[in-house]
C-alpha positions as CSV (number, residue, x, y, z in Angstrom):
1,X,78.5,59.7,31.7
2,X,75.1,58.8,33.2
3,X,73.0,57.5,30.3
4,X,68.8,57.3,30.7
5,X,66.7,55.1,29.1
6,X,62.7,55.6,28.7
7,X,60.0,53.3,28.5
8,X,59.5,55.1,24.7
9,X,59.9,53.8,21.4
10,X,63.4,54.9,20.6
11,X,64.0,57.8,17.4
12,X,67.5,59.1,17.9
13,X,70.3,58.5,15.7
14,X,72.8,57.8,18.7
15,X,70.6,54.8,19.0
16,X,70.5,53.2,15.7
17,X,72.7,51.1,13.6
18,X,72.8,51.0,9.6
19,X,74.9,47.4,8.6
20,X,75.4,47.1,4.6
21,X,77.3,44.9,2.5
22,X,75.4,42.0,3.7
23,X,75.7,39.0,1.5
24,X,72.8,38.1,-0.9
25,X,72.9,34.4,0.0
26,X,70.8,33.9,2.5
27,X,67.5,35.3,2.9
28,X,66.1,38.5,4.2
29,X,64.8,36.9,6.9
30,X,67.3,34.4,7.7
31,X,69.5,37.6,8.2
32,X,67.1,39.4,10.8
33,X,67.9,36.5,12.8
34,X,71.6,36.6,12.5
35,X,71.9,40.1,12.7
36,X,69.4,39.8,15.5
37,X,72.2,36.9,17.5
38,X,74.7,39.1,16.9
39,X,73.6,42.2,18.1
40,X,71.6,41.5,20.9
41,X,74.6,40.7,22.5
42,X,75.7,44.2,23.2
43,X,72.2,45.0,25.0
44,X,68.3,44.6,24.4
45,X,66.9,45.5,20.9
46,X,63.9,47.6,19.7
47,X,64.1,46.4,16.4
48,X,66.3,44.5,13.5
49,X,64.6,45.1,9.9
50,X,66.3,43.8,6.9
51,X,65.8,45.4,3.4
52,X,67.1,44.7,-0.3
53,X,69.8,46.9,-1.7
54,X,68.3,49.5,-4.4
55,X,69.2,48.2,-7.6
56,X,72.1,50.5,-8.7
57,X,73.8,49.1,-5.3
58,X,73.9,45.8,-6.9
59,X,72.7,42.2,-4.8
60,X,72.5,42.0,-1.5
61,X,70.5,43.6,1.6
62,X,71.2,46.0,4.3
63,X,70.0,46.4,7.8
64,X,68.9,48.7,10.4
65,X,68.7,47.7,14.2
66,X,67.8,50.0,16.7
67,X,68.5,49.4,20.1
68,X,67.2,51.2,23.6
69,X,70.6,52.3,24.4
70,X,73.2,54.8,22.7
71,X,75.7,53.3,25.1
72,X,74.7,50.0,24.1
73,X,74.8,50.9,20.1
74,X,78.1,52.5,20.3
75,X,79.9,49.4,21.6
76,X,78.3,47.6,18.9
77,X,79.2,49.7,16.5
78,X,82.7,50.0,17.6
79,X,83.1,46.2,17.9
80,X,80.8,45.1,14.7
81,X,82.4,47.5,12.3
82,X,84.6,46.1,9.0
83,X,84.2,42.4,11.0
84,X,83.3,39.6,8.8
85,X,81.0,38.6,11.7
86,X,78.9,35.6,10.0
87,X,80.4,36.1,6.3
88,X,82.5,35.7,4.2
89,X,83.6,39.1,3.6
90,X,83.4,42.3,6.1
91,X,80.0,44.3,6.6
92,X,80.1,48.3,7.5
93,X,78.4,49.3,10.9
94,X,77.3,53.3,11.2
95,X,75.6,55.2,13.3
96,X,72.7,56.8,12.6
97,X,72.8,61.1,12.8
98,X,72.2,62.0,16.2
99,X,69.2,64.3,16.8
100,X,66.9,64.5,20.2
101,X,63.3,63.6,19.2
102,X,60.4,65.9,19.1
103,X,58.3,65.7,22.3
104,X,54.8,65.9,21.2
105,X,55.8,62.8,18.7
106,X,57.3,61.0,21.4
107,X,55.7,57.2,21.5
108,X,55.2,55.6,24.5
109,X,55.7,51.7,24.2
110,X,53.1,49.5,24.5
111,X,52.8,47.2,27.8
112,X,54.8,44.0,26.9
113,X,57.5,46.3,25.6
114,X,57.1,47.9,28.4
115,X,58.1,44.8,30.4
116,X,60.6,43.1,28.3
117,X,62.7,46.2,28.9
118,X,62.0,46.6,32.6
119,X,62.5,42.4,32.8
120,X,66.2,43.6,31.0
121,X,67.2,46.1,33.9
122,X,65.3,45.0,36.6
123,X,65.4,41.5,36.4
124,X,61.6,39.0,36.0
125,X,62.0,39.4,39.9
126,X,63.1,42.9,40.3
127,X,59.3,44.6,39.5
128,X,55.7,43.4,39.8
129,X,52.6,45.4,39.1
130,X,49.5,45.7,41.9
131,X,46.0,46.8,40.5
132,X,44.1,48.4,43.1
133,X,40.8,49.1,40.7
134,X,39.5,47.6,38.0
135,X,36.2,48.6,37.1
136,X,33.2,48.6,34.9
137,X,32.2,51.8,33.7
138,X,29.9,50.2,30.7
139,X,26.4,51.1,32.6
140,X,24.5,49.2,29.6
141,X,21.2,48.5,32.4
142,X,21.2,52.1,32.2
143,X,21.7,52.7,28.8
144,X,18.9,50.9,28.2
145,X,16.7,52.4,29.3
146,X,17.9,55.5,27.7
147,X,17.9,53.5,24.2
148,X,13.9,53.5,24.6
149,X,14.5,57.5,24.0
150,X,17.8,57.4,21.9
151,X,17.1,53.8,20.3
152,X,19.8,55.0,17.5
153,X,22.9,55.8,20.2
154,X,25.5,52.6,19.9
155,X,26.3,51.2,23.1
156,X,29.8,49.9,24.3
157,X,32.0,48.5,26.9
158,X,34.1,50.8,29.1
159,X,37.0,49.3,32.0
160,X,38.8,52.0,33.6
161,X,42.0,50.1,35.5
162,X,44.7,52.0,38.6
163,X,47.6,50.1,39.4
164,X,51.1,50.4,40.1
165,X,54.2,49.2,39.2
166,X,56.3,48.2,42.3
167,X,60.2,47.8,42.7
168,X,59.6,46.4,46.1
169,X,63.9,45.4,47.2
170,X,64.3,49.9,46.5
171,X,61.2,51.1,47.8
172,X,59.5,52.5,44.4
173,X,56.1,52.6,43.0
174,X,54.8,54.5,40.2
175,X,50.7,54.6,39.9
176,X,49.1,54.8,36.2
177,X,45.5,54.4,35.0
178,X,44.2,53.2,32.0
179,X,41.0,53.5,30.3
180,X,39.6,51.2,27.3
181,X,36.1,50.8,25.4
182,X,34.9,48.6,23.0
183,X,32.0,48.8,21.2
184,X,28.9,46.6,21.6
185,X,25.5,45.9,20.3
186,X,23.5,43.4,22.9
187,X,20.7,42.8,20.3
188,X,22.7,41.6,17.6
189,X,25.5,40.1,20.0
190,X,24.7,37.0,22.6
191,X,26.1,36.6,26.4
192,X,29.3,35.0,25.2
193,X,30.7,37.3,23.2
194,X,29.4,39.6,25.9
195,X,31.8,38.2,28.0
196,X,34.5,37.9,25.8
197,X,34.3,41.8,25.2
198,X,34.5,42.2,28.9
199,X,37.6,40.5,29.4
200,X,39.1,42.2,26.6
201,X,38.2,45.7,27.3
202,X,39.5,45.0,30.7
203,X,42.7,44.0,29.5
204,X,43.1,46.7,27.1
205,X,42.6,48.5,30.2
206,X,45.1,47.0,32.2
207,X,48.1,47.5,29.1
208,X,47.2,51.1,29.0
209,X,47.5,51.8,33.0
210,X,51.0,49.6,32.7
211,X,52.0,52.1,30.0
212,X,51.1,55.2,32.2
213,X,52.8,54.1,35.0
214,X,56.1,52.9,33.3
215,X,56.0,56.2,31.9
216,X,57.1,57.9,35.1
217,X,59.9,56.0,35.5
218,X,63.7,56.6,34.2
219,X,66.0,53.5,34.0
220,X,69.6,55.6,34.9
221,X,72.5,54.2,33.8
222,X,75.9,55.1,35.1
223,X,78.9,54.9,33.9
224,X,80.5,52.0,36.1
225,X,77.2,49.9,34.6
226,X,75.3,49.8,37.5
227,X,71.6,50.8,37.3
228,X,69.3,52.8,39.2
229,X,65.8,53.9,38.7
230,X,64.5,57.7,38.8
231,X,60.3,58.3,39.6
232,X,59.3,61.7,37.5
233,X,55.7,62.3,37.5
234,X,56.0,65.1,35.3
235,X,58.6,65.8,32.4
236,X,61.5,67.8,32.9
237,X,64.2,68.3,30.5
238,X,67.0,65.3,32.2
239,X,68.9,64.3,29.2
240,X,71.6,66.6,29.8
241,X,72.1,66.1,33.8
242,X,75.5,65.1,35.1
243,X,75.5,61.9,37.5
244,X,75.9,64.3,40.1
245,X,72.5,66.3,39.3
246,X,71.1,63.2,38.8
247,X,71.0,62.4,42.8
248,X,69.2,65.3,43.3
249,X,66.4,64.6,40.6
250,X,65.6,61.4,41.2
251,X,64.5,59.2,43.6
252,X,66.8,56.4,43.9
253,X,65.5,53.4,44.5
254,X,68.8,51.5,44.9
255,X,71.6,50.1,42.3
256,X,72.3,47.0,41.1
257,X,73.8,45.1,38.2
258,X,71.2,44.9,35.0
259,X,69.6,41.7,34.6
260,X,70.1,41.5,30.7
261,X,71.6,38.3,29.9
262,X,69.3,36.5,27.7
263,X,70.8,36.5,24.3
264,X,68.1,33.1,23.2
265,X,65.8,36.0,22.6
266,X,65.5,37.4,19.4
267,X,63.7,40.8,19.5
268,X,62.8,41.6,15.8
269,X,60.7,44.4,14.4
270,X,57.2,43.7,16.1
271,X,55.6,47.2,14.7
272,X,52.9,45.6,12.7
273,X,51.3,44.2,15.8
274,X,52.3,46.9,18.3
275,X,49.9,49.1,20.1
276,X,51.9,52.7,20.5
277,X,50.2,55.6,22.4
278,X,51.0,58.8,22.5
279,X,52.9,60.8,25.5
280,X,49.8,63.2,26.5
281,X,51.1,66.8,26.2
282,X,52.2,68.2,29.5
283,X,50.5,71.8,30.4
């Protein structure tokens, strides 16, 4: 069965593990980690949170990891359940209920997620980005001289960026643009953090354009574990699509084996620092 993974924080149930019985020895956060060992060896992670049991449960904690791949969740599952693992006495591993996510609350994930999962797949080597514009949109010379009539209108810094993502060994590219602006008063701030703004504003820029553009691509999975990747500049409903279907949707931009061996990493749950955008409604 052809399995296909999005550059999208992942919601469904299929894709998420619930581990109790964990002991109450160590701490909460020395168990993120060692759940976090474990399971990363069955395929890259979104996220490993660990929480106390509710106090009619007794002591102890329970976790719940959530991985990019149902594939890669069920063979965890299925080799993690009623396993002592790194205790004493077994833990219990479930699946979370399976439902497909609503599309308008669909969240795209932000750039360096973005490229730790293509890194995964693709391999460091396997995919390189190209910006063709990055520009200043800011106009403050302008704006000045429009102060002297609106003196009360903030002004601000605007970078629009276009680039593309590049698979250059299978002959795929996938263009996104990205717009950021950051506010900015020149009287009250000097030339340095002038500059500073700048470069930030254009690297906000840059993210957002990575996002876009990952955003047309599909990473196919197929059932002998070799990957391809599928360009789809507008949403169509795929999930369903045999492997056979599947050649004629995509573009194929070559197979090969995913580059995902890098179990040193330890992906834990990042979402108080992530920047998520949402999937623009398609007309």
């Amino acid at each position: 069965m052809v399995e296909l993974v999005r550059f999208v924080v992942p919601v469904a149930g299929d894709k998420t593990l619930l581990v109790w019985e964990l002991s109450s020895g160590p701490t909460a956060e020395a168990l993120q980690h060692i759940l976090c060992s474990v399971f990363s060896q069955f395929g890259l992670l979104y996220s490993v949170r660990v929480f106390p049991n509710a106090a009619v449960a007794g002591p102890g904690f329970y976790g719940i990891i959530k991985f990019y791949s149902a594939r890669d969740a069920h063979r965890a599952q299925k080799a993690c359940d009623q396993k002592q693992l790194f205790q004493t006495s077994p833990v219990k591993v479930r699946l979370g209920t399976r439902h497909k996510a609503v599309q308008h609350n669909t969240l795209a994930l932000n750039s360096s997620r973005c490229q730790e999962l293509a890194n995964y797949y693709f391999g460091f080597n396997g995919w390189s980005k190209r910006i063709s514009k990055l520009q200043d949109l800011s106009n403050l010379e302008e704006r000045e001289k429009e102060d002297i009539v609106t003196p009360l209108q903030k002004q601000s810094l605007k970078s629009f960026c276009a680039l593309e993502v590049v698979l250059p060994s299978h002959e795929c590219r996938s263009p996104g643009v990205g717009m950021a602006e950051e506010p900015f008063d020149k009287l009250e701030e000097g030339s340095l953090s002038f500059l500073m703004k700048r470069k930030v504003t254009q690297k906000l820029a840059i993210q957002k354009a990575m996002t876009d553009a990952f955003q047309k691509l599909l990473i196919v999975v197929l059932e002998s574990g070799k990957v391809a990747v599928a360009y789809r500049p507008c949403e169509e409903a795929t999930d369903a699509r045999t492997e056979e279907e599947l050649q004629d949707f995509i573009q194929v931009c070559g197979m090969w084996e995913p580059c995902g061996q890098r179990e040193e990493e330890c992906v834990s749950d990042f979402s108080s620092e992530e920047e998520e955008f949402r999937l623009p409604e398609l007309d």
